[in-house]
C-alpha positions as CSV (number, residue, x, y, z in Angstrom):
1,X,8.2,-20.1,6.8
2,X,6.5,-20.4,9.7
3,X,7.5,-24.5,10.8
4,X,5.5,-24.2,14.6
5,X,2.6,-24.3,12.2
6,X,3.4,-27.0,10.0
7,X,3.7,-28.9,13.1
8,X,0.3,-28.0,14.0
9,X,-1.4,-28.6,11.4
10,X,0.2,-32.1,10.8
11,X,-1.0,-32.6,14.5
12,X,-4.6,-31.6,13.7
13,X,-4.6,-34.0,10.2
14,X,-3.3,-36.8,11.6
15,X,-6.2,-36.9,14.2
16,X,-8.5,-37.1,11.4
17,X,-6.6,-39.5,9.6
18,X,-7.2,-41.7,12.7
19,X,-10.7,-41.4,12.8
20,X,-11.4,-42.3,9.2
21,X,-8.5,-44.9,8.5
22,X,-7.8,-46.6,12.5
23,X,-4.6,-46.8,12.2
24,X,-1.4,-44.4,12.5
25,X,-0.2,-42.0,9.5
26,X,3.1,-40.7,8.7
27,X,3.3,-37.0,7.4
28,X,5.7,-36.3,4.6
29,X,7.0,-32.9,3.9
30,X,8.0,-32.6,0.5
31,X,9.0,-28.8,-0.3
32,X,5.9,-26.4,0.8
33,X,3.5,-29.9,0.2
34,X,2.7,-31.9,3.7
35,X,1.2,-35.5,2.5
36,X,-0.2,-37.4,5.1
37,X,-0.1,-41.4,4.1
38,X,-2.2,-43.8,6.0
39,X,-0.2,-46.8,5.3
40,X,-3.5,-49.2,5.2
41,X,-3.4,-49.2,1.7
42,X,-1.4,-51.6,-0.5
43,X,1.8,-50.2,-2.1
44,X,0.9,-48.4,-5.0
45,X,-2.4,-47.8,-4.5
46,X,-1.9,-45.9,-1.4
47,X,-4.2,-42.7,-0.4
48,X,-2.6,-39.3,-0.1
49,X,-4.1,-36.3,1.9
50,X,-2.0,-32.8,0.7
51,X,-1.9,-29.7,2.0
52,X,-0.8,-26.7,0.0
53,X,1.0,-24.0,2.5
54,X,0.7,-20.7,1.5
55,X,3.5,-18.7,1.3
56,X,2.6,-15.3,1.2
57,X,3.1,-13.0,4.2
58,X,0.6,-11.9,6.6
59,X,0.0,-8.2,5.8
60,X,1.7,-5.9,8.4
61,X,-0.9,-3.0,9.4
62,X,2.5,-0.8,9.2
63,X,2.8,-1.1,5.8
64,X,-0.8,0.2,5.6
65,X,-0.6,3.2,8.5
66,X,1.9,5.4,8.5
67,X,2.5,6.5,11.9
68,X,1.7,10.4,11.2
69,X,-1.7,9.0,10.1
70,X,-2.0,8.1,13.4
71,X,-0.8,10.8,15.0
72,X,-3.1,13.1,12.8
73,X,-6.3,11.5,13.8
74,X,-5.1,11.8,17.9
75,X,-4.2,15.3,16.9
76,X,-7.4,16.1,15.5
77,X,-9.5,14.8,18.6
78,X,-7.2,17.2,20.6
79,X,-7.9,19.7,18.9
80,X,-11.5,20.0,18.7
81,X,-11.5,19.6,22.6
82,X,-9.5,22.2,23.0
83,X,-11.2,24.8,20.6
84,X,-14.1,23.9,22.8
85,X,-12.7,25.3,25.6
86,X,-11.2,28.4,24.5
87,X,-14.9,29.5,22.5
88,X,-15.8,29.5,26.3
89,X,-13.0,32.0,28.1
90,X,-14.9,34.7,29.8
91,X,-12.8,38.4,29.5
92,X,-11.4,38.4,32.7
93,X,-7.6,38.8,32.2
94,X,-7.0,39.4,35.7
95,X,-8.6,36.1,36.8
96,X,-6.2,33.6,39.0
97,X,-7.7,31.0,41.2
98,X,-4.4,31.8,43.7
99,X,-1.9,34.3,44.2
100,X,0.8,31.6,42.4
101,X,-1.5,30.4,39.7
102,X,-1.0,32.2,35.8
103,X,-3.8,34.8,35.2
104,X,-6.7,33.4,32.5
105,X,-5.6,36.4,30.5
106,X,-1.8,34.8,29.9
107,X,-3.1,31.0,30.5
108,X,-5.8,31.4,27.2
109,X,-3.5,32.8,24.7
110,X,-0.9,30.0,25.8
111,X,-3.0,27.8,25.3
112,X,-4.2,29.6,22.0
113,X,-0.2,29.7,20.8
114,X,0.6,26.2,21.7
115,X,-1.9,24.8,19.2
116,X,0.9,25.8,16.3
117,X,3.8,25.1,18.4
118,X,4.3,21.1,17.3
119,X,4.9,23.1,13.8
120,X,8.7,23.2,15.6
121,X,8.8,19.9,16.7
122,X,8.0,18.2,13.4
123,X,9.8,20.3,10.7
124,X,13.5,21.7,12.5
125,X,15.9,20.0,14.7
126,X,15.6,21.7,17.5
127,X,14.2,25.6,19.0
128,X,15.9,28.2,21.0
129,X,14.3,30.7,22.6
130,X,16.7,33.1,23.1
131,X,15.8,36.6,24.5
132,X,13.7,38.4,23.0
133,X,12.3,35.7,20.0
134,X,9.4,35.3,21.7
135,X,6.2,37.3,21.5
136,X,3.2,36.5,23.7
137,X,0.0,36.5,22.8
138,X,-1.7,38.9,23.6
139,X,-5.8,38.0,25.1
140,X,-8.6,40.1,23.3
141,X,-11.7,37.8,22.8
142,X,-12.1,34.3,22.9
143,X,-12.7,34.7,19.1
144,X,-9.3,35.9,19.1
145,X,-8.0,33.0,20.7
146,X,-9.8,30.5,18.8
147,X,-8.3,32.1,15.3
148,X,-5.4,32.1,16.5
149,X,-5.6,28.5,17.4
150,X,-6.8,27.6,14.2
151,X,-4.2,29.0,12.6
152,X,-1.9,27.4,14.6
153,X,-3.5,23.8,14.0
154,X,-3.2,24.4,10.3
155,X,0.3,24.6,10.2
156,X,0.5,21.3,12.6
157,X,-1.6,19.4,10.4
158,X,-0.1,20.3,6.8
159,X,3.7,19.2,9.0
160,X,2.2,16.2,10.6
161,X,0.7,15.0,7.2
162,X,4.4,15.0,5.5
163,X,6.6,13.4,8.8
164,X,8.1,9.6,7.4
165,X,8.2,7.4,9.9
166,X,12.1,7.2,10.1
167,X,11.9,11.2,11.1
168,X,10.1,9.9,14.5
169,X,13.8,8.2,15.8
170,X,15.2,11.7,15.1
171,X,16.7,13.4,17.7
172,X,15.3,17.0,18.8
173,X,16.4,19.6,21.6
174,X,14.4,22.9,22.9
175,X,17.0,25.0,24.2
176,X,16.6,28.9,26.3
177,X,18.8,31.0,25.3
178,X,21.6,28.1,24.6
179,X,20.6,25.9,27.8
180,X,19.8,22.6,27.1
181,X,15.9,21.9,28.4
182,X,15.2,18.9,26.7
183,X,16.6,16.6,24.1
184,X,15.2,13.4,23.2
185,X,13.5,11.6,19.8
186,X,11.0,13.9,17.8
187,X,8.1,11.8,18.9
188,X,8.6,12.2,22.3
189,X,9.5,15.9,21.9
190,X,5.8,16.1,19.9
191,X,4.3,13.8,22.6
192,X,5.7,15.4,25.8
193,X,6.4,19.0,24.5
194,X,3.8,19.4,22.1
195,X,0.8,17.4,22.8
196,X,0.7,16.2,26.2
197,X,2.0,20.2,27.3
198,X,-1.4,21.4,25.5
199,X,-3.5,19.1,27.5
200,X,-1.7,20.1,30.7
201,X,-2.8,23.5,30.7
202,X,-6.2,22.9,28.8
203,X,-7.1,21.2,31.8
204,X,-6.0,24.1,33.9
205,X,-8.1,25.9,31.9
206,X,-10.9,24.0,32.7
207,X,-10.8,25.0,36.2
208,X,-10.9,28.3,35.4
209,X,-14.0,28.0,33.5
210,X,-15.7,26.7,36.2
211,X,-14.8,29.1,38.8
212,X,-15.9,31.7,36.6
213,X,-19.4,29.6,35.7
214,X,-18.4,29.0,31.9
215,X,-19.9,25.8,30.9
216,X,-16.9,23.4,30.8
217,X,-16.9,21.1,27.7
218,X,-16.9,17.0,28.1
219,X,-13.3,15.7,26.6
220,X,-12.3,12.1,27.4
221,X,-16.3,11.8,29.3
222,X,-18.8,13.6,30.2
223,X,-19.2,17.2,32.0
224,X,-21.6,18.4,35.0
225,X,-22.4,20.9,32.0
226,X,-22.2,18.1,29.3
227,X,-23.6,15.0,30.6
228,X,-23.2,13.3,27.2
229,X,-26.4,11.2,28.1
230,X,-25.1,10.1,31.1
């Protein structure tokens, strides 16, 4: 029970009391009842003003969103941006925009591979990539990519949609070949490792579109090639 605002709400009531009797009134809690008594009236015949306090709880928006519902709909706005992008990779696997930048022909398929990788994050307690477990992608067609992608989403979203919100405190490590990279909770692991990571090099991407004058998609606004009305 809230008591701050029983004491405003007597406040409140005994300012109208004032105005409608002149004189001062005394506010009697009696259980979850408030009666306010304006003592103007003769004993026994006095006048009563009650207010019922309710007692049931304000609805917590918690206990009506799970927090991989949330998650899922982020995910989902992610995604479609980033499918976007990869429809629009030209076939140039050589491509760099400087001798230490990642050619287009491994920056696309990582980008393509990391759509499944929060699959990791959400459903083990940690990933090692120890020699020779890991298999590139290889870059054949941006229809290629985008399948791939897809695929990878699926898997994300089906693991997303079954994550209780006490698995989010858990801890998770990615490790190479034993050595500790990171280690933290699972949501920052899917945040940093996961989500934020594919938005780091889908913007690099982006750059590489435009050198290579691909139309680059609008994501959190508009393009010079979609203006969104702007």
């Amino acid at each position: 029970m809230d008591f701050s605002l029983i004491r405003v709400v007597c406040v409140h009531l005994r300012q109208m009391c004032l105005v409608f009797f002149r004189d001062s009134v005394t506010p009697v809690v009696n259980g979850l009842s408030v009666y306010f008594l304006p003592p103007a009236c003769p004993p026994g015949h006095r006048i009563s003003l009650k207010l019922n306090l309710c007692t049931n709880p304000i609805p917590d928006w918690r206990d009506k969103m799970p927090i991989n519902e949330l998650l899922l709909a982020e995910f989902e706005e992610e995604a479609k941006k980033t499918r976007a992008a990869l429809e629009r990779v030209p076939v140039k696997a050589d491509f760099a925009p400087h001798p230490k930048s990642m050619p287009l022909g491994k920056l696309a398929p990582h980008v393509a591979e990391l759509g499944g990788f929060g699959v990791s994050v959400l459903t083990t307690p940690q990933l090692d990539f120890a020699p020779g477990s890991y298999k590139p992608l290889p870059f054949e067609s941006p229809e290629q990519l985008v399948r791939a992608f897809d695929e990878g989403c699926a898997g994300v979203r089906e693991a997303l949609k079954k994550v209780p919100d006490d698995a989010w405190q858990q801890n998770w490590q990615l490790l190479i070949n034993g050595q500790k990279i990171f280690s933290g909770t699972r949501f920052l692991a899917y945040r940093q490792m996961f989500l934020n990571h594919l938005v780091h090099h889908r913007a690099q991407l982006g750059v590489y579109l435009r050198l290579n004058g691909a139309p680059v998609p609008a994501t959190y606004g508009p393009s010079a090639d979609e203006t969104l009305g702007f």
